[in-house]
C-alpha positions in Angstrom: 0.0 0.0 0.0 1.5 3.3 -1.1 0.3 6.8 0.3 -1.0 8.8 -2.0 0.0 13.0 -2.3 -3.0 14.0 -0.7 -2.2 11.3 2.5 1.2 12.9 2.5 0.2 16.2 2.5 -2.0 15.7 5.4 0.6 13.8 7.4 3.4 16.9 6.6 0.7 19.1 7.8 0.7 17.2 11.2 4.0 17.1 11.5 5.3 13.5 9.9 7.2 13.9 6.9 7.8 10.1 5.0 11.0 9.3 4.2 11.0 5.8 2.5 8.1 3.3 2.2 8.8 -0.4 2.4 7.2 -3.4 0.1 6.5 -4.7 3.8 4.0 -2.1 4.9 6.6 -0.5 7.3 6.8 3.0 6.3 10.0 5.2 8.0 9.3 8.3 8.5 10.5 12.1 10.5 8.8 13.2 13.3 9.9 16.6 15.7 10.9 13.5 18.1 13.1 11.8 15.6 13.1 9.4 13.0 9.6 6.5 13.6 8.7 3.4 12.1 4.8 3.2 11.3 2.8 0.5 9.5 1.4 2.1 6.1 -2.4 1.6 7.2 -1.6 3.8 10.4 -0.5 6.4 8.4 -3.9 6.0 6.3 -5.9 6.7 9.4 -3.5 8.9 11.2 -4.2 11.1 7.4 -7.8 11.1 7.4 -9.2 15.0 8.3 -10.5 15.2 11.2 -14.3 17.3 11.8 -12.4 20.7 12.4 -10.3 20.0 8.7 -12.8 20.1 7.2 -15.2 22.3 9.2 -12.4 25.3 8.6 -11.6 24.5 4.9 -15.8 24.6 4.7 -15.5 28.1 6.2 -12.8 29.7 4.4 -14.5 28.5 1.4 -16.8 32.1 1.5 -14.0 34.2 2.9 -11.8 32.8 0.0 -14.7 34.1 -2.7 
């Protein structure tokens, strides 16, 4: 399972920056804490917006107009 640009995205946006993705599912990544190991369908939930993601991009979407 490979993360797609929108998953990354979201994970550099909290902070975890992927570094090298494994055929294994293992998936290394950067943290402020150091360099993690994390199993690819982690990183899949870990991704996923939360309420106030979307809530906010729902509000700027008048302000942006």
């Amino acid at each position: 399972m490979t993360l797609s640009i929108k998953q990354r995205a979201q994970l550099r946006a909290k902070g975890i920056l992927v570094r090298i993705e494994y055929g294994n599912g293992s998936v290394k990544c950067s943290t402020a804490n150091g360099d993690r190991y994390y199993t690819a369908s982690d990183l899949a939930q870990i991704a996923k917006p939360g309420f106030f993601d979307r809530f906010t991009a729902w509000m700027n979407q008048g302000v942006a107009s």
